[in-house]
C-alpha positions in Angstrom: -11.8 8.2 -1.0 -10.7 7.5 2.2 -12.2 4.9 4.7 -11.9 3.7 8.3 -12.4 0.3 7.8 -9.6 -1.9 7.9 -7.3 -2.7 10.7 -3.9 -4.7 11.0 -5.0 -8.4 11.8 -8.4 -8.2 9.8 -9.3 -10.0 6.3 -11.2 -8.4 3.6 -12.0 -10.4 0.1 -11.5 -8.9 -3.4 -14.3 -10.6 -6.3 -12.9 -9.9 -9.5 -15.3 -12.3 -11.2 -17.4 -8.8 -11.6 -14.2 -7.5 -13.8 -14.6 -10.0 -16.6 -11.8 -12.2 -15.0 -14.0 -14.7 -13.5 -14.4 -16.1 -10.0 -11.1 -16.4 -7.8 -12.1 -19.9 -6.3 -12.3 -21.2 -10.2 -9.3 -23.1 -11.1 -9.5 -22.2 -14.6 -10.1 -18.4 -14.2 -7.6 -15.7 -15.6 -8.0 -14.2 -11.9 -6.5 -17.6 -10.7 -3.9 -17.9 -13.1 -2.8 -14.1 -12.4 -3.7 -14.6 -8.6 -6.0 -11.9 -8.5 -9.0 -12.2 -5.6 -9.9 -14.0 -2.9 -8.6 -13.4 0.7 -6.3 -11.2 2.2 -5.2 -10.7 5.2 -4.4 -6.8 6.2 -1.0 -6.0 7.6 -0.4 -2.8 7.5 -3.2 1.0 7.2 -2.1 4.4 6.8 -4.5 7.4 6.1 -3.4 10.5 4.2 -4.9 14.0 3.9 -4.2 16.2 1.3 -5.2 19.6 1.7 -5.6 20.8 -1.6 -8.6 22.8 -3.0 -11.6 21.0 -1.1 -9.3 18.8 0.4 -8.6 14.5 -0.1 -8.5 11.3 2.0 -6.5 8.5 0.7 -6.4 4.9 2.4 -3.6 3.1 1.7 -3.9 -1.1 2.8 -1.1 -3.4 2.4 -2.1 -6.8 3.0 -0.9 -10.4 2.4 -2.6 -13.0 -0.4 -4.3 -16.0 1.7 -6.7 -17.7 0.3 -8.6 -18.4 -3.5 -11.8 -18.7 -1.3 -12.4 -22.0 -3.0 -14.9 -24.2 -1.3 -13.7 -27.5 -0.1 -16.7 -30.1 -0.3 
């Protein structure tokens, strides 16, 4: 499904602790090992419409790793 949401410039964060590979921020995680999650920073949107029976919006984002979103106390 399609979406108008990102822009070049803005950051969105992926949690993959809800896909059984743990938190991101969690040195010790299979997302942290793989380097799956956290913060990244969106460089480049493009929007497709296919117009095939009732039709289909696809939103590609290409964005740039950035950060684990671990917290620094």
């Amino acid at each position: 499904v399609g979406n108008n949401l990102f822009v070049p410039g803005s950051l969105l964060y992926i949690n993959t602790a809800n896909t059984g590979l743990g938190n991101p921020s969690d040195e010790l995680s299979v997302s942290r090992t793989l380097g799956l999650g956290g913060y990244y920073l969106v460089v480049s949107v493009s929007n497709q419409i296919v117009q095939s029976g009732a039709g289909r919006w696809e939103t590609i984002v290409k964005a740039i790793w950035q950060s684990s979103g671990r917290n620094y106390n």
